[in-house]
C-alpha positions as CSV (number, residue, x, y, z in Angstrom):
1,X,-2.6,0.2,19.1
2,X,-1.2,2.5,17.2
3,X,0.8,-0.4,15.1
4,X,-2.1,-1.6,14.1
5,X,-3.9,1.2,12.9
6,X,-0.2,1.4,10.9
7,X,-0.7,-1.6,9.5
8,X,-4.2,-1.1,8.7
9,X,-3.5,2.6,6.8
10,X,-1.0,0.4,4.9
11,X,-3.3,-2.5,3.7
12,X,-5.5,0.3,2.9
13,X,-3.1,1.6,0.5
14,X,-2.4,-1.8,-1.3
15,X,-6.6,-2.2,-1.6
16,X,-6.3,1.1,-3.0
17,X,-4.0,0.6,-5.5
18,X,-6.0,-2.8,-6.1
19,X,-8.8,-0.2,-7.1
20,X,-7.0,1.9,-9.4
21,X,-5.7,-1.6,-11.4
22,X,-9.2,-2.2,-11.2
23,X,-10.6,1.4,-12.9
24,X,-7.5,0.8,-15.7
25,X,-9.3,-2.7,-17.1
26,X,-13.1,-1.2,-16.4
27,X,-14.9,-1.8,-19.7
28,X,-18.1,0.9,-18.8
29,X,-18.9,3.9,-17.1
30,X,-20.4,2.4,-13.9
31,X,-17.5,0.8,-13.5
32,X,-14.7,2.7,-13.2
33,X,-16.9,5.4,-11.0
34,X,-17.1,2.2,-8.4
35,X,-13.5,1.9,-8.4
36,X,-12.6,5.4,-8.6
37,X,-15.1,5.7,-5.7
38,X,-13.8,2.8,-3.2
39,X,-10.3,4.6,-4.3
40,X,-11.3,7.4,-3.0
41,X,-12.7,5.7,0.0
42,X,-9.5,4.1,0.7
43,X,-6.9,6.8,0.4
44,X,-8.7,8.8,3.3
45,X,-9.3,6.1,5.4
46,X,-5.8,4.9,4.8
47,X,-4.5,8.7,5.4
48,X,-6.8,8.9,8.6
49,X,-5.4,5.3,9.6
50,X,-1.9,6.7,9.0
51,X,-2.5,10.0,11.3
52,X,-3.7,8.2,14.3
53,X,-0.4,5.6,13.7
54,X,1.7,9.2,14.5
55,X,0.3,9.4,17.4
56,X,2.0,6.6,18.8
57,X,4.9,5.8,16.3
58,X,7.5,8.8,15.1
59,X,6.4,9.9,11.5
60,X,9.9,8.7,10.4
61,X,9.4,4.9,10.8
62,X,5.7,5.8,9.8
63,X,5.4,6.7,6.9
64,X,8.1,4.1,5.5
65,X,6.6,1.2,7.1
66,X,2.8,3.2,5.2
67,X,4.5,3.4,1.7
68,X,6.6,0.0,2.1
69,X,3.3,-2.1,3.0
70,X,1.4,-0.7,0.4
71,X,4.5,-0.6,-2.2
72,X,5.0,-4.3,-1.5
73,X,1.4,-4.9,-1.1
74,X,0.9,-2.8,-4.8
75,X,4.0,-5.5,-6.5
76,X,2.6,-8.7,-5.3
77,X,-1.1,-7.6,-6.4
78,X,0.3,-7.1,-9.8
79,X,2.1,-10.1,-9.8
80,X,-1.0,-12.4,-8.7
81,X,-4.3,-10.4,-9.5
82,X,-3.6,-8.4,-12.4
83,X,-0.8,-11.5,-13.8
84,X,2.2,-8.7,-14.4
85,X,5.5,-10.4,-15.5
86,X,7.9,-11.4,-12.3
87,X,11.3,-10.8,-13.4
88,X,14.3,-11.3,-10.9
89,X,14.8,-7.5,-10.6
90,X,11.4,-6.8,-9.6
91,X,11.8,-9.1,-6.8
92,X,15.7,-7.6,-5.8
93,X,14.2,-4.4,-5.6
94,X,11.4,-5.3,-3.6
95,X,13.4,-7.6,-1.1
96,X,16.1,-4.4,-0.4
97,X,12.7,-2.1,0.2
98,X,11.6,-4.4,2.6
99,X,15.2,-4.9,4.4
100,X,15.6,-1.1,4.2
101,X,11.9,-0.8,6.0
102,X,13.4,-3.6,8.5
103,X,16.9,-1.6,8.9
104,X,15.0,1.5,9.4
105,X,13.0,0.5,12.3
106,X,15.8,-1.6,13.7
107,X,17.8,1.3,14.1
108,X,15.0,3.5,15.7
């Protein structure tokens, strides 16, 4: 169980950082205050998913696995939703944070 409420806290973070991409190209008020808000919304729940995950997983494969889903999660929104330029470094340095994720857990 307490993989998936890691996983969870991590999509969390990437719909989170969806939000804040989201308040940058808000063109009112009302807006921004919506995204800001389900920001808001998210990073709590996303910490709270990420506390119950250390009950049951050691904080040190934790929290990379936590910042590597929503770091990858983050790129790849910017590359689809929000049409960043891909460039072949962006994708080296997000392949060796992955494997590093992977290597870190496999050595656990």
């Amino acid at each position: 169980m307490s993989w998936i409420f890691l996983i969870a806290a991590g999509l969390c973070e990437t719909a989170f950082t969806f939000c804040l991409g989201k308040a940058k190209i808000s063109t009112d008020d009302a807006q921004w205050w919506a995204w800001i808000s389900a920001f808001g919304v998210l990073y709590v729940l996303s910490a709270v998913l990420l506390a119950k995950a250390v009950q049951g997983i050691s904080v040190g494969i934790a929290y990379p696995v936590w910042t590597g889903i929503g770091a990858v999660g983050a790129v790849l929104i910017s590359f689809l939703v929000f049409k960043e330029p891909v460039s072949f470094w962006k994708i080296f340095f997000l392949t060796t944070l992955i494997a590093s994720v992977v290597g870190l857990k496999s050595v656990e």
